[in-house]
N, C-alpha and C positions, 0 to 999 in steps of 0.2 A: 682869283675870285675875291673881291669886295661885298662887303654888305652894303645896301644900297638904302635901308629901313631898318631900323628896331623899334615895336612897337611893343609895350608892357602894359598889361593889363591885370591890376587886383593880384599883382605877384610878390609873395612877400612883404614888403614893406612900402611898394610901390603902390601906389592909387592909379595911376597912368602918368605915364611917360612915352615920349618918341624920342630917336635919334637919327640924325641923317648919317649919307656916307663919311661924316667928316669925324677927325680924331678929335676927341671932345678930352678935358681933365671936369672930374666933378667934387664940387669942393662946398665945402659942410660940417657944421658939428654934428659928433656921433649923435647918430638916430636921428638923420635928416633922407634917410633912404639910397646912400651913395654907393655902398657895399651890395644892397637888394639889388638897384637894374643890374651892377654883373653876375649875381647871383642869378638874375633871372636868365638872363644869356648863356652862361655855365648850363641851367635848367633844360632851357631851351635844345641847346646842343646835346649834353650828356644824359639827360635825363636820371641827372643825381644831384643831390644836394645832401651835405652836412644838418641842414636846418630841417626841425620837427614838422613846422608849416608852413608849407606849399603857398597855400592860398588865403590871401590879405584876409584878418579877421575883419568879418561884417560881409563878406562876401562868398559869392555861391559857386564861382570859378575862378581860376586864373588861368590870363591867355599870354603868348608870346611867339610876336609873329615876327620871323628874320625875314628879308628878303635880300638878293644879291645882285651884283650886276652882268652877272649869268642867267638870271633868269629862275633860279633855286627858291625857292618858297616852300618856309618853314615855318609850320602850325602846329605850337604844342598848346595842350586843354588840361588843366587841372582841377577836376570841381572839387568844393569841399568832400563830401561824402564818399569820396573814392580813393583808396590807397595807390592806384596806378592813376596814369597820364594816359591822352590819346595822340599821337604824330601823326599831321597831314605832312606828308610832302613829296612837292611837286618839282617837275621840273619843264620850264615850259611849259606849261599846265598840263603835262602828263606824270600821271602817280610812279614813284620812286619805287622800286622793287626793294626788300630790306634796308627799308628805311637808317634805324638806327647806325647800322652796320656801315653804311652810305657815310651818316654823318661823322661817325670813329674815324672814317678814313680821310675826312679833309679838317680836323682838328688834331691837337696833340694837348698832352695836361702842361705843357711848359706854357702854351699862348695863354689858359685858361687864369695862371696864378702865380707868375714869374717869381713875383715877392715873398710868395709864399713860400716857391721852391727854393731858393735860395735860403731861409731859413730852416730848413728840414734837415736830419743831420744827413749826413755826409753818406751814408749807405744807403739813402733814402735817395739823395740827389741821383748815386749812382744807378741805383735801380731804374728810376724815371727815363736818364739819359739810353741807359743801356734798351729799354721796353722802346725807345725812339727809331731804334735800330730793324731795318723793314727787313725781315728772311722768311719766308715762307716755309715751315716745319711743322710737324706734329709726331706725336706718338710713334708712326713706322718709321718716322725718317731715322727717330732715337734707336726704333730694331734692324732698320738695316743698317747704319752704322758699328752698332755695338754686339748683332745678334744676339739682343736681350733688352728687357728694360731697367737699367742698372736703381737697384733700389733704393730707400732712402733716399731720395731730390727731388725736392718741389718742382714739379713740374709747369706751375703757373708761371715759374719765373721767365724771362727772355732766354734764348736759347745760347747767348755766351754763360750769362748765368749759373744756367744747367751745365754746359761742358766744365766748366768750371769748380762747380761741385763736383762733381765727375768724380776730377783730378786731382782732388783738393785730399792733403795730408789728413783730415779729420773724414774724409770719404771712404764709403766703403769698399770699393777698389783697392785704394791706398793700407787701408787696415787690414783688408782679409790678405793683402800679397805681405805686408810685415809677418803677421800670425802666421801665415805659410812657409815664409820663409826660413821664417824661427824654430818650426816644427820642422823643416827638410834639414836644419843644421844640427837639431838635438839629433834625428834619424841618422845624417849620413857620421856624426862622430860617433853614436851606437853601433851603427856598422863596423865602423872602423875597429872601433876597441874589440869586437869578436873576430876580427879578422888576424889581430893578432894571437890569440888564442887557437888559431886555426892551422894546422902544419902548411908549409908555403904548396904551391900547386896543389891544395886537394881536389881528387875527384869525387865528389860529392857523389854524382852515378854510380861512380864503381864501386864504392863502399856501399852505397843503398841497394845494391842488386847481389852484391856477395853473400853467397850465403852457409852463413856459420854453421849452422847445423850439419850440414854435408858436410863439410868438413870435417867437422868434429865427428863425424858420422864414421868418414874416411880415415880419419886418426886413428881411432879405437881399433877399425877393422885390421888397418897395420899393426898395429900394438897385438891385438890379439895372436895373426901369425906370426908376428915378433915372439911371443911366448913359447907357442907350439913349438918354431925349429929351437927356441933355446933351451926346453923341456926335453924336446927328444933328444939333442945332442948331448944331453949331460943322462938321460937313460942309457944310452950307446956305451957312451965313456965308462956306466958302471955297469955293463955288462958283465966282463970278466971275473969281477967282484960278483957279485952275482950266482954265475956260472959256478966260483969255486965253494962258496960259498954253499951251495944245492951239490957239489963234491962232497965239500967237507960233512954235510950231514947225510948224505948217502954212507960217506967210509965211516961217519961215528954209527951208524944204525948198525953197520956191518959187525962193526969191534965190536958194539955191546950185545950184539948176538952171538959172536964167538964168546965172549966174557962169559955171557949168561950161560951159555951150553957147555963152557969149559968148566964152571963152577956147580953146576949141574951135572956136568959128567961128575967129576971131582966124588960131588955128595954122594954119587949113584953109585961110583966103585966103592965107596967106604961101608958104604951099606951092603954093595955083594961081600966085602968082607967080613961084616959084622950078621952078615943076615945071607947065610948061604944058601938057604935053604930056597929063599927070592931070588937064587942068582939066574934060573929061567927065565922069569919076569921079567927082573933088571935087562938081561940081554935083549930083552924081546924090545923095553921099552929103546935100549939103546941100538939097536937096528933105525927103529925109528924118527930116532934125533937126527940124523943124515936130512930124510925127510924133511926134517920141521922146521931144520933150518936152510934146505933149500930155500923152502916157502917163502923162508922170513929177508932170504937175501931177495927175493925174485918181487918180495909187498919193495924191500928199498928201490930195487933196480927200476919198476914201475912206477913208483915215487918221483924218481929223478927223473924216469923220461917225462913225463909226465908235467914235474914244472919246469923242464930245459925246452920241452916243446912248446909252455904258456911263453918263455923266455924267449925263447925266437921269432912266436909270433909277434910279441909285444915291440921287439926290436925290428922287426919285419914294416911296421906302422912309423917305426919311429924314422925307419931310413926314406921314407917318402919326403923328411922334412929336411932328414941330419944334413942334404945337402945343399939345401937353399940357402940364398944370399939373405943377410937381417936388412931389411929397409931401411934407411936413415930416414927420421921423421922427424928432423929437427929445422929442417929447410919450412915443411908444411906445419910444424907445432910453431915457428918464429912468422909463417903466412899469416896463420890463425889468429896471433897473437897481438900482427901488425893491426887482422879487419876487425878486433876488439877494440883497439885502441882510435881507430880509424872512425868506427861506427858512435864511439862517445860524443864526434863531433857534429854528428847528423843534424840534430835537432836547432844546436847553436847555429850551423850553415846555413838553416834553411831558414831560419829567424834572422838570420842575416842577409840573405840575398831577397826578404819579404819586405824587409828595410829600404834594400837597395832600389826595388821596384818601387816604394814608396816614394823614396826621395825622387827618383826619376819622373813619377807621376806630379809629387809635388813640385817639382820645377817647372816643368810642362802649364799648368794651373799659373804658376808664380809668371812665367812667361806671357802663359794670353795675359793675366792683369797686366802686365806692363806693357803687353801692346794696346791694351783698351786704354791705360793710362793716358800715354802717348799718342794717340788716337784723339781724345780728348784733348791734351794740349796741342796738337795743332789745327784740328779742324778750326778753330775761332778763325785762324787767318783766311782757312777756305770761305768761312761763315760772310768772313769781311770781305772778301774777293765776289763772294755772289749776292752779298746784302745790297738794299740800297743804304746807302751812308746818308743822315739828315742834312749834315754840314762838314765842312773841309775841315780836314785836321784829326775828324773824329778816327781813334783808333782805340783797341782795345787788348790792355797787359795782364795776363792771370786773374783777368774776370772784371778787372777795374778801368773803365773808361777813360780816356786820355784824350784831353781837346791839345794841341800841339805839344804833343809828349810829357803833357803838364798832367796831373789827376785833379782830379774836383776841389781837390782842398787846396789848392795852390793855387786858388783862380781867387780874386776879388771880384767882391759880388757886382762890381763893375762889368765884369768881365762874364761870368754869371748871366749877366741879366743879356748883356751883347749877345749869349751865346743861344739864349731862349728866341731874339729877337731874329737871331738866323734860323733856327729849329721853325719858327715863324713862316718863314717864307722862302722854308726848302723846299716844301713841294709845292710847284707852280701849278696843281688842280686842286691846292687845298684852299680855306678859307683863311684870305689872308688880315687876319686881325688877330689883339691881343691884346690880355687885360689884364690893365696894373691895379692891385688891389693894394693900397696902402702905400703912398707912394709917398708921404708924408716919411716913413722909417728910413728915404734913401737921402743921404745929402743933397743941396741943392745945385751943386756941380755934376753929381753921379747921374740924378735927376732931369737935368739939363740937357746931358750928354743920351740918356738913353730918350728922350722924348727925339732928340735931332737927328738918332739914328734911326728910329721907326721912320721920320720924317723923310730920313735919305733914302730908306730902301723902299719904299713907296708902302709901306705899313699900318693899315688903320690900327691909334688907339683906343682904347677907353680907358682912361685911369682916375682913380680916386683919391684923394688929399684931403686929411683929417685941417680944418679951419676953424674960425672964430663965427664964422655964419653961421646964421642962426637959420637960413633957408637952405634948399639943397640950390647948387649953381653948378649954370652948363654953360663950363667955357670951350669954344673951337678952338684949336691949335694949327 
């Protein structure tokens, strides 16, 4: 597609102007209107301009009318009075469904200002080259790739762009899987260090289900009949002691009642001698001493049954024990002793194995990033395999555009400007022309070389060349 007409009207700097199908260079001292007709053309097509006014001061519109040799007729209106444009366009004389949208698709910013792009820095070149790049994406394609919309990245950017940031060491992918990683390695060396504090094999279960108190429960209750048979067996043992013992104070009760009545008899005769007269009485009393001291043998003899019968019962209780075996409780006091020791570690365990889940969850996390990472740096090739490519050679390394494995910066603007003039007339439905703004800043060999290569690839130009004239001048090429 050729332009077949440019007509300008009151645009800019222009009063009117025409151009035919032919590549024309327009040549002039500044502020002879050479930079306005492409300005108007840019207009025309983009419906943007850098410049504050639209419309030639002294006048009530500006118009600019492209036609093609398609048949494409393009009518853009700028009146004074209005911040927006209006777009006629036709095709065949039938009205153009989204219009603008129409026109983005058979232009590109390379045809529009070559010269320009070529002095733009280098991340500016590549941005332009990369936005060149045709793939059809938005918003979901980013969530069903990624199952998410990975935060932080401009998403205005082209879509290598984006994968690119993605991936990108200062991206947050890249940073949150470092900080993860960093925190799973303080966790699993935390781990570690209480596992050595830990006895080898614990059963963490066993010792949290065991339960101390029963035990201890059970200890006492051994311990207690541990007492009892070692209590009764040492009553037993002193029985006989005992027994003689409840003898010996039986036969003393006995003596000192014979004692007592023999020294009372004794007084009693001394007194029948001294006192004969009492000796009926005395008799009568001593008949009855026999008596008295029956009595007193028969209070001992009922004394000693008496505590020989507490004695045997008490030994009667004791022999229900005297013969039991004594428990060893030193098996179950060294169990008890183990689940005290066992149970200190409870708490450190489980602070450790809460670690361990952690670090497991944190790798797990650590892992999707580095599959989304990953994911991101290869899909560009897929990007590349279903894009359309503008021009041969174009490929793209770690987000940075590469015309035959060269990067933008390694191109002379020789080279530059050749590559704008292919971006030109890579798509055979788009508008094929292109405009040199300032053509004067290129040598006149570089100059030469790229006016001969529009010329080869069958390229309409329009270019501009700061001169000594003092008129604007339209030379055909």
């Amino acid at each position: 597609m050729k332009t077949s007409l440019i007509k300008i009207r009151s645009a800019f700097g222009v009063r009117e102007t025409q151009l035919s199908d032919k590549s024309v260079e327009l040549t002039g001292r500044k502020g002879t209107g050479k930079s306005s007709v492409l300005d108007a053309i840019r207009y025309a097509l983009t419906n943007r301009s850098n410049r504050d006014y639209i419309v030639k001061q002294g006048a009530d519109e500006a118009e600019i009318i492209i036609e093609t040799d398609t048949g494409l007729h393009i009518d853009r209106k700028r009146k004074a009075s209005m911040d927006t444009s209006q777009l006629g366009l036709k095709e065949n004389g039938l009205n153009v469904p989204r219009p603008q949208t129409f026109l983005d698709d058979i232009i590109t910013p390379l045809q529009l200002n070559p010269v320009e792009f070529i002095r733009k820095p280098i991340a500016e070149q590549n941005r332009i080259i990369l936005n060149l790049i045709d793939y059809k994406w938005d918003m979901k394609t980013i969530q069903d790739w990624f199952g998410e919309i990975p935060p932080k990245v401009d998403y205005h950017q082209n879509i290598l762009q984006v994968l690119n940031d993605i991936q990108a060491d200062n991206g947050v992918y890249y940073q949150t899987r470092q900080q993860i990683n960093s925190e799973k390695l303080f966790k699993k060396k935390a781990a570690e260090d209480i596992a050595t504090s830990i006895p080898e094999h614990y059963d963490a279960a066993k010792w949290e289900a065991y339960d101390t108190g029963a035990k201890y429960r059970e200890l006492e209750k051994i311990r207690a009949e541990n007492g009892k048979i070692e209590k009764c067996r040492a009553y037993k043992a002193s029985y006989d002691d005992k027994l003689r013992g409840i003898q010996a104070d039986r036969d003393i009760a006995i003596s000192d009642a014979k004692r007592e009545i023999s020294s009372e008899r004794e007084g009693l005769e001394k007194t029948i001698e001294r006192l004969k007269a009492e000796i009926k009485a005395a008799e009568q009393q001593i008949g009855a001493l026999d008596g008295k001291q029956a009595d007193k043998v028969k209070i001992a003899e009922s004394e000693y049954d008496a505590a020989k019968a507490k004695l045997d019962s008490n030994i009667g209780a004791a022999n229900e024990y005297v013969d039991k075996e004594i428990t060893d409780t030193s098996a179950l006091q060294a169990e008890v002793n183990t689940a005290e020791e066992m149970k200190k570690h409870l708490n450190e365990y489980r602070r450790m194995v809460d670690m361990q889940h952690d670090v497991e969850k944190l790798q797990a996390d650590s892992d999707e990033l580095t599959r989304k990472i990953e994911l991101a740096r290869t899909l560009p090739g897929q990007v590349l395999a279903e894009a359309k490519i503008p021009v041969e050679g174009l490929t793209v390394k770690n987000g940075i555009p590469l015309v035959n494995n060269l990067p933008l910066s390694n191109l002379s603007d020789g080279e530059k400007l050749d590559l704008c003039v292919d971006v030109a007339i890579s798509n055979p439905k788009g508008l094929q022309i292109i405009l040199i703004d300032g053509a004067e800043r290129l040598d006149d060999k570089s100059r030469a070389a790229l006016y001969a290569k529009c010329k080869a690839k069958g390229l309409q130009f329009i270019a501009t060349r700061t001169t000594n004239d003092d008129e604007l001048k339209v030379t055909e090429l």
